[in-house]
N, C-alpha and C positions, 0 to 999 in steps of 0.2 A: 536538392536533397529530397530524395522520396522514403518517407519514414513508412515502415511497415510493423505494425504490431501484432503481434502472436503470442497462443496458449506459452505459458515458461514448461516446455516438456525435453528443454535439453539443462542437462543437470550442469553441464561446464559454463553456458552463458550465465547461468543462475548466479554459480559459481562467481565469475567476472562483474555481477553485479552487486553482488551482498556478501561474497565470502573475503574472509582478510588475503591480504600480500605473501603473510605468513600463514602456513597453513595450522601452525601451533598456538595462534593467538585468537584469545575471547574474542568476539564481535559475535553482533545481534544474530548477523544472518537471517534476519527480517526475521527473528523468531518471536520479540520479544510478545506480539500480541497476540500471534497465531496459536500458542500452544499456553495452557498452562502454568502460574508462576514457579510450581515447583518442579516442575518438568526441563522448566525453561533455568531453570537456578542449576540445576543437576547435570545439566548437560553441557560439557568442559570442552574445550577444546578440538580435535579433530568431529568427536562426536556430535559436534553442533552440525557439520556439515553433512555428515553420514544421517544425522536426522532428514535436514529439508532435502537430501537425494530422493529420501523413502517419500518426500511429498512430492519432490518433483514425480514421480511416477504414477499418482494418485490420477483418479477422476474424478473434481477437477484438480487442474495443477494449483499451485499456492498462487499463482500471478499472473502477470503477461510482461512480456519483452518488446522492446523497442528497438527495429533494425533499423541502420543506415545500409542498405547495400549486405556484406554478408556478417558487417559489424556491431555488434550489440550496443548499445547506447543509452539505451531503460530500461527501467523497473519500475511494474505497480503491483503491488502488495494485494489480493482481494478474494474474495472467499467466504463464503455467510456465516454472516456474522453468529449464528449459531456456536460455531465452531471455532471460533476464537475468544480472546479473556472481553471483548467487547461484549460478552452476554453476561458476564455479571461484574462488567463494571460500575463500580458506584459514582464517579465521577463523571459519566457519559450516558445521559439514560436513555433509555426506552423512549419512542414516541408512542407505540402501540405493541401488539403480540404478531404482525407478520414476519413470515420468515426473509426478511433484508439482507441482502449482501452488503460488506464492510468494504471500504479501501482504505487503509490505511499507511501506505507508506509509497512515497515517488521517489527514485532516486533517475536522475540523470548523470552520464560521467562527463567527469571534467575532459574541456574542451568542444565538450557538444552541447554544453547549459547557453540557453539565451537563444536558444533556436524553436523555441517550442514546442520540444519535445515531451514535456509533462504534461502540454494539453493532448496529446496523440494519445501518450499513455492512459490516463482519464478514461479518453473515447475507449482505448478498447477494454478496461476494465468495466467501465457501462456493456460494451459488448457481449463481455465475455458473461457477465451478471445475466444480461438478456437472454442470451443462448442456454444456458441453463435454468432458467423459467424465473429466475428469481423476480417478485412482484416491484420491488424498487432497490436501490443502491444508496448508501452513507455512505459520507466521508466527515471527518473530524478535524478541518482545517484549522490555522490560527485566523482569529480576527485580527489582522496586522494593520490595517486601517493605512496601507502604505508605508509602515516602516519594513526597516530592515531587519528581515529575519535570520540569524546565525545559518550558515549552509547546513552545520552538522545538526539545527534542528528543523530543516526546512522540507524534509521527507513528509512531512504532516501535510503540505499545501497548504496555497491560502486560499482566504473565502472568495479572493476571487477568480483565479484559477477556476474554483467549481460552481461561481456563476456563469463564468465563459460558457460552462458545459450544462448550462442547465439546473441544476442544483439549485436549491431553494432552501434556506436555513428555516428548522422545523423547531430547534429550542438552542437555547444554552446551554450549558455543561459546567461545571464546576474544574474544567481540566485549567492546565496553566501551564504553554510550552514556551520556554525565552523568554520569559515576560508578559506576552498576549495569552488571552482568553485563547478558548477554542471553542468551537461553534460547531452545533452538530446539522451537515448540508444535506438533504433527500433530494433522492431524483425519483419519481414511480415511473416505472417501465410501463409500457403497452405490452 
């Protein structure tokens, strides 16, 4: 398995990663922290998806992709943090005023989980953070301390996931996913 990770600038894999079964049904559509809550509350059904289209077009895109071959397989959420609800949230603070890129969300699909695909993904959300100059990269994992994390809350990663990758926990946070803490992880870029 040679996994390949790429900018998310096709709107259908995006699609296949985060958008529902039903095209008339609520789901996040990785929006919940990228945009606004009331932006994010207002925006219903098809229209969730005709949103992140208009981001998938953007520079940069809202993510990166995860191929097996010519199969989509991931999703990482990332984007600086400026520009998503992580800039004034009160539950996850600030370490400082640099401009940091955010990742917040992994999703692997079923039947390709347990291969390691969330650390690729990772990489190239660090990547992708690099290439656009960003000075360091967050992520907001649970401290799971090796429990079991629920799947449908396991998008967050765990802390250790992002010391595989470097990441070095800079404070605490007052968040609380499934039960565990979450922990706020930096990486400073070169």
């Amino acid at each position: 398995m040679a996994i390949e990770v790429r900018p998310a600038t096709v709107f259908e894999d995006v699609k296949t990663m985060v958008g529902p079964k039903n095209p008339g049904s609520n789901v996040c559509w990785c929006l919940s922290y990228r945009i606004p809550s009331k932006l994010n509350q207002s925006l219903q059904k098809e229209a969730r998806g005709e949103y992140v289209e208009k981001l998938v077009a953007e520079d940069p895109p809202p993510g990166v992709l995860a191929y097996d071959g010519d199969d989509v397989v991931g999703w990482a959420a990332v984007h600086p943090r400026a520009d998503t609800s992580f800039a004034t949230n009160r539950k996850i603070p600030h370490v400082d005023d640099s401009p940091v890129w955010s990742v917040w969300c992994i999703r692997v699909r079923p039947g390709h989980r347990g291969k390691g695909i969330s650390h690729h993904l990772l990489a190239g959300a660090v990547e992708m953070a690099r290439k656009y100059g960003a000075p360091a990269i967050e992520g907001y994992p649970v401290d799971n301390k090796g429990g079991n994390v629920d799947l449908t809350m396991a998008y967050v990663g765990t802390r250790r996931l992002f010391e595989k990758a470097g990441f070095k926990k800079v404070a605490e946070t007052t968040s609380v996913l499934n039960g565990f803490p979450r922990v706020l992880m930096r990486l400073d870029l070169p």
